[in-house]
Backbone bond lengths (Angstrom), bond angles and torsions (degrees), N, CA, C in turn:
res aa  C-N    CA-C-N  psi(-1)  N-CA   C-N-CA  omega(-1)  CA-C   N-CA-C  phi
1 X - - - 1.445 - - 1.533 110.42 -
2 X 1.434 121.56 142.39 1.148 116.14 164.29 1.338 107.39 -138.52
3 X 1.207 130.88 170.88 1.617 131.26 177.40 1.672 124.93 -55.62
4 X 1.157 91.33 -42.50 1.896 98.89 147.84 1.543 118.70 -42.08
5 X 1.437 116.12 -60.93 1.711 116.66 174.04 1.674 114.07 -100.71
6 X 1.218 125.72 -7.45 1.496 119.88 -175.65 1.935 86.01 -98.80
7 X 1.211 105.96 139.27 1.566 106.39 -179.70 1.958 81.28 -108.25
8 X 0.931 135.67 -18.43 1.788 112.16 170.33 1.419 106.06 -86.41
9 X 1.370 139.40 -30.48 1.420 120.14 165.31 1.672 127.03 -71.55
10 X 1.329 102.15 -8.59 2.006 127.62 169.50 1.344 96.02 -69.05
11 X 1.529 137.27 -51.51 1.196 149.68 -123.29 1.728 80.61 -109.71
12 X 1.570 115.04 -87.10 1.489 107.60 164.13 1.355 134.49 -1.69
13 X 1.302 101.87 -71.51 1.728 113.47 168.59 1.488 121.39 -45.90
14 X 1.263 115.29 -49.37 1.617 124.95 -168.57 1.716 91.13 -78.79
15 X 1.455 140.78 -51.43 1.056 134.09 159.00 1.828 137.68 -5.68
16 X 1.898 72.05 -74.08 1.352 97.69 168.42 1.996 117.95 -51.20
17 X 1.402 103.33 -63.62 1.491 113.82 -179.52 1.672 116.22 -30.68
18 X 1.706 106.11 -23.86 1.721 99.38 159.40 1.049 98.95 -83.15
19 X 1.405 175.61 109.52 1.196 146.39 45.55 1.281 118.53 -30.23
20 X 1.592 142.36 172.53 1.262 118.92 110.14 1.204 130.88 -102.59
21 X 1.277 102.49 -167.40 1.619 123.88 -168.65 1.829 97.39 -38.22
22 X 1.650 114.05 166.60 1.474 117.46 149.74 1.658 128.31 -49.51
23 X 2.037 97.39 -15.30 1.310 83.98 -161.10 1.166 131.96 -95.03
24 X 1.281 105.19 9.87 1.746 151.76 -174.31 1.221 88.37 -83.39
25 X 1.475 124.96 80.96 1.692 116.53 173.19 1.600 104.82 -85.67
26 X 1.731 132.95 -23.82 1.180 114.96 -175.08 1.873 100.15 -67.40
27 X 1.179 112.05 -41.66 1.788 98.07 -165.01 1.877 90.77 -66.80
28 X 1.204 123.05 -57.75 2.027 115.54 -167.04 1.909 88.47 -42.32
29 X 1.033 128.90 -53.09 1.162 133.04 -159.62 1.540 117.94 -51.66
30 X 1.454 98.25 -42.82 1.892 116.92 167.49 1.503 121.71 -79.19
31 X 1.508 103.39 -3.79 1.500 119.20 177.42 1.672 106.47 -67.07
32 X 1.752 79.49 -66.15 1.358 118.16 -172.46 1.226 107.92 -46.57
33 X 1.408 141.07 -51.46 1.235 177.96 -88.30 1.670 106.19 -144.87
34 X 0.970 119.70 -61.83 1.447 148.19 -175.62 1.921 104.33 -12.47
35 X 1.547 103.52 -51.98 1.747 89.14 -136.57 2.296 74.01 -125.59
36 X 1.881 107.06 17.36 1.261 99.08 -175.06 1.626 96.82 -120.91
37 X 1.583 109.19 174.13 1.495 122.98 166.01 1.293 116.80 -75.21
38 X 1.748 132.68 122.67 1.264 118.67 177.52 1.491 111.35 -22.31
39 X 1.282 102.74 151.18 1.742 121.16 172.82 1.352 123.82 -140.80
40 X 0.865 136.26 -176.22 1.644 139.10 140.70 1.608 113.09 -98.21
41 X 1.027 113.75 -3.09 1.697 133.12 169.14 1.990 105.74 -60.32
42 X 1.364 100.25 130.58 1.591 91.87 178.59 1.551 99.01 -130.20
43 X 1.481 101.16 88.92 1.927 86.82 163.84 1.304 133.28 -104.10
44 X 1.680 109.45 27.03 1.732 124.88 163.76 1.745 89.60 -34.05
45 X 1.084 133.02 -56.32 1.291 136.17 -136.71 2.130 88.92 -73.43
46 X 1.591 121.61 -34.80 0.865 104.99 -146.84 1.947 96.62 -84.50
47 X 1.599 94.10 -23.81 1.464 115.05 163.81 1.496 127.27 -15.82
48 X 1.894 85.79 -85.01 1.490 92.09 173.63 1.378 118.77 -71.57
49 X 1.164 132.58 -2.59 1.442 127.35 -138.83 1.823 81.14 -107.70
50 X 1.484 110.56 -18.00 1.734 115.08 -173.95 1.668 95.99 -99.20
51 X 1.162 148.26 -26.30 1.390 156.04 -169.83 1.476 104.57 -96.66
52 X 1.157 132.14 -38.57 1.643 138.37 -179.55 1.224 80.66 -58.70
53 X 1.517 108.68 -85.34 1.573 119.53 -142.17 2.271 110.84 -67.16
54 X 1.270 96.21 10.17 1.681 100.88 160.08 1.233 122.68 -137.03
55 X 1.392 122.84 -7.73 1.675 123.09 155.68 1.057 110.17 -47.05
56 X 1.332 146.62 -51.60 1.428 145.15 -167.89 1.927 117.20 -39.09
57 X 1.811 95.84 -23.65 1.190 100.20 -169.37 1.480 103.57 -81.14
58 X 1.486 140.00 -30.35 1.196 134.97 146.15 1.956 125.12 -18.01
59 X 1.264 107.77 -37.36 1.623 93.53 174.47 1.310 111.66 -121.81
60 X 1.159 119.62 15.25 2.053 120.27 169.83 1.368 83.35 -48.83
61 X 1.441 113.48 155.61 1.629 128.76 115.65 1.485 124.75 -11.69
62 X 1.686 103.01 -72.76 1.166 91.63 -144.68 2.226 83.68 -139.97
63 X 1.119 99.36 53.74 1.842 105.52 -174.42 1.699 88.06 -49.96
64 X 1.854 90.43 154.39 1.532 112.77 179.33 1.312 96.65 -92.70
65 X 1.156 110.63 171.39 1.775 127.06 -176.12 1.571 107.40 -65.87
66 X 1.438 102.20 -39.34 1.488 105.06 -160.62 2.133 105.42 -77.23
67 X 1.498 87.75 -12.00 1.241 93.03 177.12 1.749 143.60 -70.15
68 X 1.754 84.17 -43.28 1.144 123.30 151.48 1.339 125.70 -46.38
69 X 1.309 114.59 -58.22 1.372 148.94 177.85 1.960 94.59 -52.25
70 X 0.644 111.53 -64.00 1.709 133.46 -174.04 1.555 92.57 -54.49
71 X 1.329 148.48 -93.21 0.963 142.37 126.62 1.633 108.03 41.94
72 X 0.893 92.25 -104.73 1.751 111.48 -158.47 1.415 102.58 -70.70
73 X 1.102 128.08 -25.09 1.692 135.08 167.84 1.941 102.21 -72.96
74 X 1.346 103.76 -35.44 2.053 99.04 164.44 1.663 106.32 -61.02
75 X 1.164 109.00 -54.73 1.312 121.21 -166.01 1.370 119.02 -60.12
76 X 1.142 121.90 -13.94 1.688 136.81 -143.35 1.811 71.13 -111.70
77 X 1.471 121.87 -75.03 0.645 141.00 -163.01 1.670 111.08 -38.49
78 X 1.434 106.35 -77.97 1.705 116.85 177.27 1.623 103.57 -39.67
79 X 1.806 117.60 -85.85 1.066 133.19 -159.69 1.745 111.72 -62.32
80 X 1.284 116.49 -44.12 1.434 122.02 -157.67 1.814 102.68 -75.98
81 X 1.389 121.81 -161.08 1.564 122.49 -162.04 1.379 127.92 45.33
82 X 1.021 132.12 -144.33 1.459 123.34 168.61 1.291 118.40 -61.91
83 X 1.347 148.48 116.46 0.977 153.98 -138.19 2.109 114.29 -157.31
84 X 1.795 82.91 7.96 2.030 65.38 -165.66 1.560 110.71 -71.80
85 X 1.325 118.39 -41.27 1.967 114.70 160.21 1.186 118.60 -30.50
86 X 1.427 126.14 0.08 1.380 125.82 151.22 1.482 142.38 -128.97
87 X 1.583 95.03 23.97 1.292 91.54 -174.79 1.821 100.66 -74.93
88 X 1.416 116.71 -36.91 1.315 123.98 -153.50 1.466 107.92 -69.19
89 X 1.496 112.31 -24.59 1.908 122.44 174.80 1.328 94.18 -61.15
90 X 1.574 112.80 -83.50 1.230 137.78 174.22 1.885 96.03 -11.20
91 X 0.843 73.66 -113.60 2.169 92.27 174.10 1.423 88.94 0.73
92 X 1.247 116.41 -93.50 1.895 123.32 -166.82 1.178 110.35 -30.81
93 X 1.894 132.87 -34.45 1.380 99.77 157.33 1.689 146.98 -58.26
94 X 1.060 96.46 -2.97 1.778 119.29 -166.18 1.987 85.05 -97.09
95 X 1.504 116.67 98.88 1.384 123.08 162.41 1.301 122.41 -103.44
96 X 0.858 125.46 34.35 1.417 151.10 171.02 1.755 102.88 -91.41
97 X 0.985 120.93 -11.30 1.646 115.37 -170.73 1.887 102.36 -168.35
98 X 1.155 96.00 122.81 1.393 124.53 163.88 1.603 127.69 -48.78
99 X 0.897 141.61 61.17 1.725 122.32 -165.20 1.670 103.38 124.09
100 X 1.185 108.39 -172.58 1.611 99.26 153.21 1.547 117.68 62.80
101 X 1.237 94.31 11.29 1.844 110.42 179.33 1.577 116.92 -64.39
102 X 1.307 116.87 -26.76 1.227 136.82 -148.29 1.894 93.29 -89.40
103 X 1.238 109.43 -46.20 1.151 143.96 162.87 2.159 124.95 -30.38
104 X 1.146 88.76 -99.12 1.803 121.84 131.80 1.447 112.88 -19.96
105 X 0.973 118.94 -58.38 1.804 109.26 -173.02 1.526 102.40 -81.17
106 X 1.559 118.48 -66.66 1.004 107.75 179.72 1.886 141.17 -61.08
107 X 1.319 93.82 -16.26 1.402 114.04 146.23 1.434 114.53 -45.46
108 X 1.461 124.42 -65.74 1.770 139.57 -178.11 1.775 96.24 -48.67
109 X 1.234 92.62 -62.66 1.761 109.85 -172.77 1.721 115.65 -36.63
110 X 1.539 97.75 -61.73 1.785 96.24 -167.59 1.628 90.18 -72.49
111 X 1.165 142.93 -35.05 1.567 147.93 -141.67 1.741 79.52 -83.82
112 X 0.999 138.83 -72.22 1.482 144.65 155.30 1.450 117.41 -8.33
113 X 1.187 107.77 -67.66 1.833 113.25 171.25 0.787 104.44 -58.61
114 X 1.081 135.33 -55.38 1.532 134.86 -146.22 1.682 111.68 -71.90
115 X 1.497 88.04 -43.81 2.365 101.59 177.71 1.758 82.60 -68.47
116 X 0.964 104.08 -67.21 1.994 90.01 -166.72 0.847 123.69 -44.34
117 X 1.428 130.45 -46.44 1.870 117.86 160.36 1.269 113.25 -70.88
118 X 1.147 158.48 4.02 1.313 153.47 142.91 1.272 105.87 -50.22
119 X 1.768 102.71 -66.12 1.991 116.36 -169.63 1.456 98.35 -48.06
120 X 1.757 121.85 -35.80 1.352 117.42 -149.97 1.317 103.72 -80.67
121 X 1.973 112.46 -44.47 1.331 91.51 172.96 1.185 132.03 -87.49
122 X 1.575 126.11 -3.37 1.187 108.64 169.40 1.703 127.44 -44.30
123 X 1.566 87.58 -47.70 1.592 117.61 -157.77 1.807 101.69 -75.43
124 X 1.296 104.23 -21.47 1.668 100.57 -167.64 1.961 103.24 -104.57
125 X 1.573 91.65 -10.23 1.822 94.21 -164.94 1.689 89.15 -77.99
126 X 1.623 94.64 136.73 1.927 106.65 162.55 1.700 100.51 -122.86
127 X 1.457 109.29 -156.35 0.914 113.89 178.51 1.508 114.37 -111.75
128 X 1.456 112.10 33.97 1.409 107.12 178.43 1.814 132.90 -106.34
129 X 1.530 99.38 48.16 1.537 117.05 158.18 1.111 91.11 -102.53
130 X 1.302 144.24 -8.75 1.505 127.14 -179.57 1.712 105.19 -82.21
131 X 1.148 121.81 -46.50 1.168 142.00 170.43 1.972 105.03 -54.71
132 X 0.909 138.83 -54.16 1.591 140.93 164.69 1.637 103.56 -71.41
133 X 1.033 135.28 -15.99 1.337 125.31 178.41 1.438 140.13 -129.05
134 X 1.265 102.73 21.14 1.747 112.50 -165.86 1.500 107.69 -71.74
135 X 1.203 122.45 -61.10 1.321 117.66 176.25 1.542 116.26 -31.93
136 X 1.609 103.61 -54.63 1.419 87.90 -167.05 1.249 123.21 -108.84
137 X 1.392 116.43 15.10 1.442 125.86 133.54 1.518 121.12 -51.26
138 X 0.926 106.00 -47.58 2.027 108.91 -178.64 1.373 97.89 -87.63
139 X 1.142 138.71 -18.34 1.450 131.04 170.15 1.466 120.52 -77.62
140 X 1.731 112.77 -19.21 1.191 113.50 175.68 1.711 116.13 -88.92
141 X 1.377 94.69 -18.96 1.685 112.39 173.68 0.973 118.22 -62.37
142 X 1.722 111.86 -47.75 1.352 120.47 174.13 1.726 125.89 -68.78
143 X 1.251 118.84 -4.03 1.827 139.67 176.13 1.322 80.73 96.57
144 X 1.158 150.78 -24.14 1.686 148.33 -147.31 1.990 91.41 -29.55
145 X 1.228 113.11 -73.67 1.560 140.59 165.62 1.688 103.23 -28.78
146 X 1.093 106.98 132.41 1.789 122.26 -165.24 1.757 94.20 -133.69
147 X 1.191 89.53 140.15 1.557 94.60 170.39 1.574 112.68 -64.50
148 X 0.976 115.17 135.15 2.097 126.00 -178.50 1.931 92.66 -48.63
149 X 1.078 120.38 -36.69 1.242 122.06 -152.28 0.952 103.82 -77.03
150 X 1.603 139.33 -28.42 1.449 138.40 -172.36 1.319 115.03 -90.00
């Protein structure tokens, strides 16, 4: 898959393009910030330094799963869980509208989670519940399995 043929890593990408730059340390800073107790601690730095080094997998040809996976497991991570200390950063990139930031970000936010656990399970799902469960899949086929109640 690549963003050319995956329409959720297309979707990802255009997502992404509101960010800004690294050099925007107050918004990495509220990233960073997000899910901790004020500090004097700054790990914007550890942020981008985890999002640089797996964006790249967005324009391969032909990115591996685990790459992807890497990716969207940062992303899940930074943006996703409690997240309302960022809707209002978030939001302010959207200049198209005045106010209504609060709005706007968290809009960006769930639309964000939501492609990343998709990307994640596509990219992370195998076929190994078949492998932990055969017996008692064919055992339940067969009636073998009784209701608890009888």
């Amino acid at each position: 898959m690549t963003t050319h043929t995956d329409p959720d890593l297309r979707h990802l990408s255009n997502l992404l393009s509101f960010l800004p730059g690294p050099d925007d340390q107050e918004f990495w800073k509220a990233v960073a910030d997000k899910d901790r107790p004020p500090s004097n601690a700054d790990y914007s730095d550890y942020v981008i330094r985890n999002l640089i080094g797996n964006m790249p997998a967005l324009h391969k040809p032909n990115p591996q799963p685990r790459e992807i996976m890497g990716l969207v497991k940062y992303l899940l991570m930074f943006f996703g869980g409690d997240s309302g200390r960022l809707h209002e950063p978030i939001g302010r990139r959207f200049s198209f509208v005045a106010g209504g930031w609060d709005t706007l970000g968290q809009l960006w936010l769930d639309d964000l989670v939501k492609t990343c656990w998709r990307l994640y399970v596509r990219y992370a799902a195998s076929e190994s519940w078949w492998t932990k469960w055969p017996e008692d899949v064919q055992a339940w086929r067969e009636g073998r399995y009784r209701d608890a109640s009888e």
